[in-house]
VOPAGU-2260 file (C-alpha; in pm, 1 decimal, decimal comma):
REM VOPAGU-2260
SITE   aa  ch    i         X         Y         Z
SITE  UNK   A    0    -701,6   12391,0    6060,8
SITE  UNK   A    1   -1066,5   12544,9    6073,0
SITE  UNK   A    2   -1220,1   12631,1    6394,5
SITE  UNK   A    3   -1613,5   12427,4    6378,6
SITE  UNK   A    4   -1865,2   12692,8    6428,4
SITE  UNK   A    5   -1998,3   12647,5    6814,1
SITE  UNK   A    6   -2346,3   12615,5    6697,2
SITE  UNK   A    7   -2282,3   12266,0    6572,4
SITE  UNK   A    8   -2299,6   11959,3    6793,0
SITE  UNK   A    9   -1978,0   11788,0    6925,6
SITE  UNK   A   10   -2123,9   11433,7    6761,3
SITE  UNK   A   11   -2042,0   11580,5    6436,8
SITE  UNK   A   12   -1691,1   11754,6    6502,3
SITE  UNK   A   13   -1514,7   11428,1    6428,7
SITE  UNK   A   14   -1673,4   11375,5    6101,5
SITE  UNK   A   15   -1674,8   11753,7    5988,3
SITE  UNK   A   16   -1363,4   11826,0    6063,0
SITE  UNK   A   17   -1174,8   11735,5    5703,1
SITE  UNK   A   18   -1489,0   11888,1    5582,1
SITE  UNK   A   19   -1418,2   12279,0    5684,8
SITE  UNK   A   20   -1062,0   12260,2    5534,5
SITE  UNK   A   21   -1206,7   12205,0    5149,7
SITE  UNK   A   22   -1069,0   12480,6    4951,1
SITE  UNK   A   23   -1436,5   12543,7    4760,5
SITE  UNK   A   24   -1506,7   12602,9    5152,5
SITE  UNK   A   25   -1218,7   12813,2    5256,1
SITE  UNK   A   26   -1222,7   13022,5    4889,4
SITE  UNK   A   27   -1630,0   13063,3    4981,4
SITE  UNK   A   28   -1525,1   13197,2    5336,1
SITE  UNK   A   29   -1226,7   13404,1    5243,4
SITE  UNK   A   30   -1329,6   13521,9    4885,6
SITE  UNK   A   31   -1726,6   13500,8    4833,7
SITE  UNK   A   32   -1882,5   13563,0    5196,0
SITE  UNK   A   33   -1705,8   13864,0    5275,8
SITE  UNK   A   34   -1806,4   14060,3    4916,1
SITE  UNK   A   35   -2178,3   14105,5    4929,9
SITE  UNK   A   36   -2482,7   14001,5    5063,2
SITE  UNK   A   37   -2572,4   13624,5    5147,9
SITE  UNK   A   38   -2845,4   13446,0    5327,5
SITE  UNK   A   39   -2909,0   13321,3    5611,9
SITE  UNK   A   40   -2685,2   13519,1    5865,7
SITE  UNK   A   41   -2386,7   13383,2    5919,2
SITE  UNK   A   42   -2474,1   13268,0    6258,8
SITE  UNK   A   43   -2754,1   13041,5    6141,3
SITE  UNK   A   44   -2545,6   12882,9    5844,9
SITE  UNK   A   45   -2479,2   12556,0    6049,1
SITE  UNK   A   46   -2820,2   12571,9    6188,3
SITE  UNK   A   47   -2901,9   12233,1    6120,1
SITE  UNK   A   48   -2603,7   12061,2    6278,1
SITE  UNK   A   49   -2753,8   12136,5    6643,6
SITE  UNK   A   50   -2914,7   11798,7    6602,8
SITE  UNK   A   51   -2717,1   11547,5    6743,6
SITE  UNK   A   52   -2626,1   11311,8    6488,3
SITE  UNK   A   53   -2749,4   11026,7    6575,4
SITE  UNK   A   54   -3100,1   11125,7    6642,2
SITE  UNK   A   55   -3116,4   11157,5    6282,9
SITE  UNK   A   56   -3453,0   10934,7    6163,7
SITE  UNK   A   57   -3545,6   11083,6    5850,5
SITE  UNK   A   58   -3327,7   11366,7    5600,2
SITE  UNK   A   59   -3549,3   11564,5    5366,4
SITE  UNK   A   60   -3252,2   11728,6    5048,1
SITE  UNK   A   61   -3378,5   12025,5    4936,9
SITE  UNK   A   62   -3228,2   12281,8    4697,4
SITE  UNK   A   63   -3029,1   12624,2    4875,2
SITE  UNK   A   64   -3168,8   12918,3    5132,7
SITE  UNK   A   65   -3476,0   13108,8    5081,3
SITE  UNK   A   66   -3250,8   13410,1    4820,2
SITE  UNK   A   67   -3474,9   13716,1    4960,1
SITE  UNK   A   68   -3411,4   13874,8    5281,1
SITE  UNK   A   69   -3560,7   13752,6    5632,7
SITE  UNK   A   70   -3654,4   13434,6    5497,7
SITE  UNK   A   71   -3367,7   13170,6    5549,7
SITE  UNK   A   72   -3312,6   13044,3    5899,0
SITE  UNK   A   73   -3051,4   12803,5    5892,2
SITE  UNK   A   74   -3345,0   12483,3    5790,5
SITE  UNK   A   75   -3434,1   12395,4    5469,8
SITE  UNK   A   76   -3749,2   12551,5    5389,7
SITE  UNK   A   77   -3808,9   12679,9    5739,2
SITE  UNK   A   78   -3900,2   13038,2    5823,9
SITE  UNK   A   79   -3980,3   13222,4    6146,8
SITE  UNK   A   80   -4327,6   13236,1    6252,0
SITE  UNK   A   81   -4308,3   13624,4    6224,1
SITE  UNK   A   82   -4224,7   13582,6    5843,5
SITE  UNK   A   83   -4493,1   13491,2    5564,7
SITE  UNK   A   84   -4588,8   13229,7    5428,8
SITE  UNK   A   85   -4326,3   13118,2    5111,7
SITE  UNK   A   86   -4428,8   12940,8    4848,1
SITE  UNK   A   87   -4270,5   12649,2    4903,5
SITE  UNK   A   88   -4415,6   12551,0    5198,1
SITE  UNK   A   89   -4745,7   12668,7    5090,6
SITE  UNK   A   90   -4708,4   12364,5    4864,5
SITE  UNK   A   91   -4530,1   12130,4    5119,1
SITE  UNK   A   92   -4843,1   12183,8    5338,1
SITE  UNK   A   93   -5113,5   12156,5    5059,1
SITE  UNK   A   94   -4940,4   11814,9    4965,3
SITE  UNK   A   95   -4994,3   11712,6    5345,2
SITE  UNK   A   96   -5330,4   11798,8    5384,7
SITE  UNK   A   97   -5398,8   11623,7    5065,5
SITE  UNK   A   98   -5248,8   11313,3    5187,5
SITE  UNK   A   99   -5401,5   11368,6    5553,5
SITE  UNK   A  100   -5718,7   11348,7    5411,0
SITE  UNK   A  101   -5703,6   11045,5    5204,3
SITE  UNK   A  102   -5470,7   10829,3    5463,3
SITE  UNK   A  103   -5539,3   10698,0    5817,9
SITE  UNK   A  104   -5160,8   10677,1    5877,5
SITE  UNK   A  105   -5038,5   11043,9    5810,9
SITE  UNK   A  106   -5152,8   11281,0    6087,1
SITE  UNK   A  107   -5101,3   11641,9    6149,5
SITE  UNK   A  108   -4917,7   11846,5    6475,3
SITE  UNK   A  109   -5133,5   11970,3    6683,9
SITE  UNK   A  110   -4999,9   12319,4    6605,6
SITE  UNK   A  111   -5135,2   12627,5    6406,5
SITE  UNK   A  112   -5002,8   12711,0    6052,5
SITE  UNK   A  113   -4805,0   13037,7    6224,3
SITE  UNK   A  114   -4568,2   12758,5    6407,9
SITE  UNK   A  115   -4636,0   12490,9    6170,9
SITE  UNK   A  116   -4439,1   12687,7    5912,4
SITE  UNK   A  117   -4122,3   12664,2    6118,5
SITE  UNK   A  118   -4083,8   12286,3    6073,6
SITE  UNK   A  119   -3937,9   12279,2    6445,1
SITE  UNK   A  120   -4195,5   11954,6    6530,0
SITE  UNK   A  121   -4005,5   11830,2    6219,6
SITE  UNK   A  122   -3704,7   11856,2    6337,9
SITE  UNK   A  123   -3798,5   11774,7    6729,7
SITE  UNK   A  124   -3878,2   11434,4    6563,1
SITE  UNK   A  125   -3579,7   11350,6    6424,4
SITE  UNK   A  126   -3649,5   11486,9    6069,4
SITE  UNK   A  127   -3273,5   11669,1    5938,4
SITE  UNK   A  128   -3381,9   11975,8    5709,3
SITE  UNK   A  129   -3055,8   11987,8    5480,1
SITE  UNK   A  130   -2948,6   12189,1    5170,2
SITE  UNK   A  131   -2758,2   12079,2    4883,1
SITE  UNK   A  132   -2605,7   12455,6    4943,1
SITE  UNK   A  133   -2608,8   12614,8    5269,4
SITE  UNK   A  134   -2573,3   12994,3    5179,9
SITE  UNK   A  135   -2700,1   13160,7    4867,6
SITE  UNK   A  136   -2663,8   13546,7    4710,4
SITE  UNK   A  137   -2920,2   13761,5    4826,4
SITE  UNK   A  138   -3165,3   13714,9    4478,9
SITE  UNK   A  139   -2956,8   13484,4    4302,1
SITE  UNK   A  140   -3090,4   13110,5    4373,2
SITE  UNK   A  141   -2794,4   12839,8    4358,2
SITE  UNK   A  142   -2491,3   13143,5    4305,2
SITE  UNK   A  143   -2307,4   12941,1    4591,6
SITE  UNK   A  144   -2412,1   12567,8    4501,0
SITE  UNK   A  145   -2025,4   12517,6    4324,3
SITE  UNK   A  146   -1870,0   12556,9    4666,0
SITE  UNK   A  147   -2084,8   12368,4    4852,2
SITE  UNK   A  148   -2104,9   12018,0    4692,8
SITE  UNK   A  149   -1810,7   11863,0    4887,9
SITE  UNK   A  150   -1908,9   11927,0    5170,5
SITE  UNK   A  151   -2281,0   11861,0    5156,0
SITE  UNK   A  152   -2160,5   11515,3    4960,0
SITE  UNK   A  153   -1915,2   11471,2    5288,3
SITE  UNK   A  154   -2262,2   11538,6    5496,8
SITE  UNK   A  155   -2444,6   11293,1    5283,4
SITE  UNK   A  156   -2124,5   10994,4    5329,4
SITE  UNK   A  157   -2097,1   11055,2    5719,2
SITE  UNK   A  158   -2496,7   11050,4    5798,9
SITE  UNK   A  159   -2558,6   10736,9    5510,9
SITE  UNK   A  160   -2255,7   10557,5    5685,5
SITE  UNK   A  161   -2345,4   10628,1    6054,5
SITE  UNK   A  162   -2710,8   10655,6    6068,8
SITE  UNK   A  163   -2887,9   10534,5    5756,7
SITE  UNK   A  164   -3238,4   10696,9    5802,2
SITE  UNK   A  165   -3472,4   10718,4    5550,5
SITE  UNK   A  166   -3410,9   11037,1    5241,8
SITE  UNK   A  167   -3605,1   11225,1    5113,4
SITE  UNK   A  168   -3463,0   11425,0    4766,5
SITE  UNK   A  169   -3646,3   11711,1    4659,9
SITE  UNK   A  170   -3554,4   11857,6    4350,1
SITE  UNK   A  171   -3283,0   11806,2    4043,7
SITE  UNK   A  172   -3022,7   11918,9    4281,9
SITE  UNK   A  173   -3120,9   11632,6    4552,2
SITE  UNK   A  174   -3176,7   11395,6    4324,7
SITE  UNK   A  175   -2866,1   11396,6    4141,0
SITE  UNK   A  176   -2673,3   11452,7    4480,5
SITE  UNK   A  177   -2911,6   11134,5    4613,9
SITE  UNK   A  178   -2803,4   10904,2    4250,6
SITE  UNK   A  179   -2444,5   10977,3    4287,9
SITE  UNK   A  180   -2411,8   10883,0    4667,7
SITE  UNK   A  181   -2697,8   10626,0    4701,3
SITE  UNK   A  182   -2646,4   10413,4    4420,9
SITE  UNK   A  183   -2495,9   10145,0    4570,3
SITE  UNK   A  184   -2717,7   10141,7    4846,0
SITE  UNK   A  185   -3017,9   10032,2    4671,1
SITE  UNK   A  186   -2836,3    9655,2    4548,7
SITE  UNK   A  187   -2919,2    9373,6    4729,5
SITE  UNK   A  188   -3132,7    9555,6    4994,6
SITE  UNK   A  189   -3474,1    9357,6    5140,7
SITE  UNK   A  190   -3777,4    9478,5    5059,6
SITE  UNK   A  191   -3940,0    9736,5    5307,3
SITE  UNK   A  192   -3605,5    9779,5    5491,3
SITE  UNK   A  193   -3561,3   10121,1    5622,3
SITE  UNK   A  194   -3174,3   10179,7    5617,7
SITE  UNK   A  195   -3092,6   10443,5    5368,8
SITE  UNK   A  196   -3412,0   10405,9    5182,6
SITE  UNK   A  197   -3457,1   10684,6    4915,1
SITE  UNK   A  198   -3728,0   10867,5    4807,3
SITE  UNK   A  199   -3731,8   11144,7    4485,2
SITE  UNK   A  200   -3941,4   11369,9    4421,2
SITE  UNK   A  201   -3979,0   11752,0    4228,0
SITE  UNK   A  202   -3895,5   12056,8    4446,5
SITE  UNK   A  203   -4213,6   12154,7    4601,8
SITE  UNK   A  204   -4177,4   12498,7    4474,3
SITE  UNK   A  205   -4193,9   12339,4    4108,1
SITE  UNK   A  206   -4532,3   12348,6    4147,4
SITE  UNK   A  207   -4621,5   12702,2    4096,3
SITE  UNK   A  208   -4443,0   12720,0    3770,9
SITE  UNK   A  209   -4599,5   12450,4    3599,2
SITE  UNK   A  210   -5015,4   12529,2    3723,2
SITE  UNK   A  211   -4975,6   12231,4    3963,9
SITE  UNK   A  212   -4802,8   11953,3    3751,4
SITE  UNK   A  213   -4435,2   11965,4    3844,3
SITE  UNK   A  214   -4432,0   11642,4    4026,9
SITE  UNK   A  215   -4404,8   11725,0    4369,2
SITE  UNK   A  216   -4829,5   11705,2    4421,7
SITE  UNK   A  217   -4916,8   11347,4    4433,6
SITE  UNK   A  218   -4560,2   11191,6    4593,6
SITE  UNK   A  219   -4716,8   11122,1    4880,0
SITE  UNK   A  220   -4383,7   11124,1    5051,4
SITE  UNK   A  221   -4575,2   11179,8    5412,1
SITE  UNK   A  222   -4792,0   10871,3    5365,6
SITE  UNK   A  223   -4488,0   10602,0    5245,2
SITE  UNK   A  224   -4259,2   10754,2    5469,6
SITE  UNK   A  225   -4499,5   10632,0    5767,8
SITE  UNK   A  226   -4564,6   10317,2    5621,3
SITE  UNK   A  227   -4170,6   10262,8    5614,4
SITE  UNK   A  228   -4141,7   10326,0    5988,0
SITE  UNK   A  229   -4480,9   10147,7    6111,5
SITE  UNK   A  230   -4318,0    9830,7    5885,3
SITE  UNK   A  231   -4018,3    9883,0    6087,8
SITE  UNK   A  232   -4138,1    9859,7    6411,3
SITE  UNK   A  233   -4118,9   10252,4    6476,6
SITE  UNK   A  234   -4245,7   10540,9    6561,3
SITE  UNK   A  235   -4480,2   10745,8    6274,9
SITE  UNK   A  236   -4426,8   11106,0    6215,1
SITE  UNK   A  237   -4647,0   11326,3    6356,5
SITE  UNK   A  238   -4634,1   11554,8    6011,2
């Protein structure tokens, strides 16, 4: 039986358990990881199960690791405040300043863009920064995706089962990750309630290749997430 990396929170050892015995997992650990470079270090590759799970409010899906050195962290789309400025976020924060300025409910951390690009007041909130991959080739976006969809779809059963926040899928690989486990979540569910409520959108960093119409700008995912939560009785994100 695999050993859980120590970096992850006891909450989740139950429910990960099965998980780290998948042989895409074990023939990524024995056979892929050890020939070649990957990102983020190994030590930061369960990053995001430090948060307890059941302080999960709010999962944004992304896509895999930043592929060029120094970038990934362990987060999905967080980087160090030492590192610059990717494109993605450039784009994640243009979308919230857009929507800052046109809604009353969507209101920014009062904290500079060096530590705003970090995401950590995302994630002190609540908000669960997860990859459909969790380790990528150094230059080769999605080389490790194959080996990872178990378990992420494992990660995606146990958090929709035991905590039901609110989703947020960004890009083809969320989205089709988000129709194949979701599905059955959206029949027969109230209007405005919050529990496993899905939202889809393009990956942010669509954006650049398509001069600004990929689909991402104008999803005011910052704004309707808010609106879910105030409905709800609970607490808006400070974005």
């Amino acid at each position: 039986m695999e050993e859980i990396p120590k970096i992850i929170h006891p909450s989740w050892h139950p429910h990960l358990q099965p998980l780290f015995n998948l042989p895409s997992i074990l023939k990524l650990k024995n056979e892929i990881l050890v020939h070649g470079t990957f990102y983020p270090q190994p030590e930061n590759i369960f990053r995001v199960f430090k948060m307890p799970l059941h302080e999960i409010k709010i999962v944004i899906l992304a896509q895999d690791p930043y592929p060029k050195k120094g970038q990934a962290n362990g987060l999905a789309m967080s980087i160090n405040p030492e590192v610059k400025m990717t494109q993605t976020l450039r784009i994640v924060h243009n979308e919230l300043m857009d929507e800052w300025e046109k809604y009353d409910n969507v209101t920014l951390a009062e904290v500079d863009i060096v530590q705003w690009k970090s995401l950590h007041h995302w994630v002190d909130q609540g908000i669960f920064l997860l990859n459909t991959a969790l380790t990528v080739g150094r230059g080769e976006s999605n080389s490790h995706r194959e080996y990872w969809e178990d378990f992420i779809a494992g990660v995606i059963d146990i958090i929709a089962s035991e905590v039901k926040p609110i989703w947020l899928l960004w890009g083809a690989n969320a989205r089709d990750m988000g129709a194949y486990i979701f599905s059955h979540h959206e029949e027969g569910r109230p209007r405005g309630h919050i529990e496993n409520r899905t939202m889809s959108a393009s990956h942010p960093v669509s954006e650049s290749y398509s001069k600004g119409k990929g689909g991402f700008y104008g999803c005011n995912h910052f704004k309707k997430v808010n609106d879910l939560l105030i409905e709800n009785g609970k607490q808006a994100i400070n974005w």
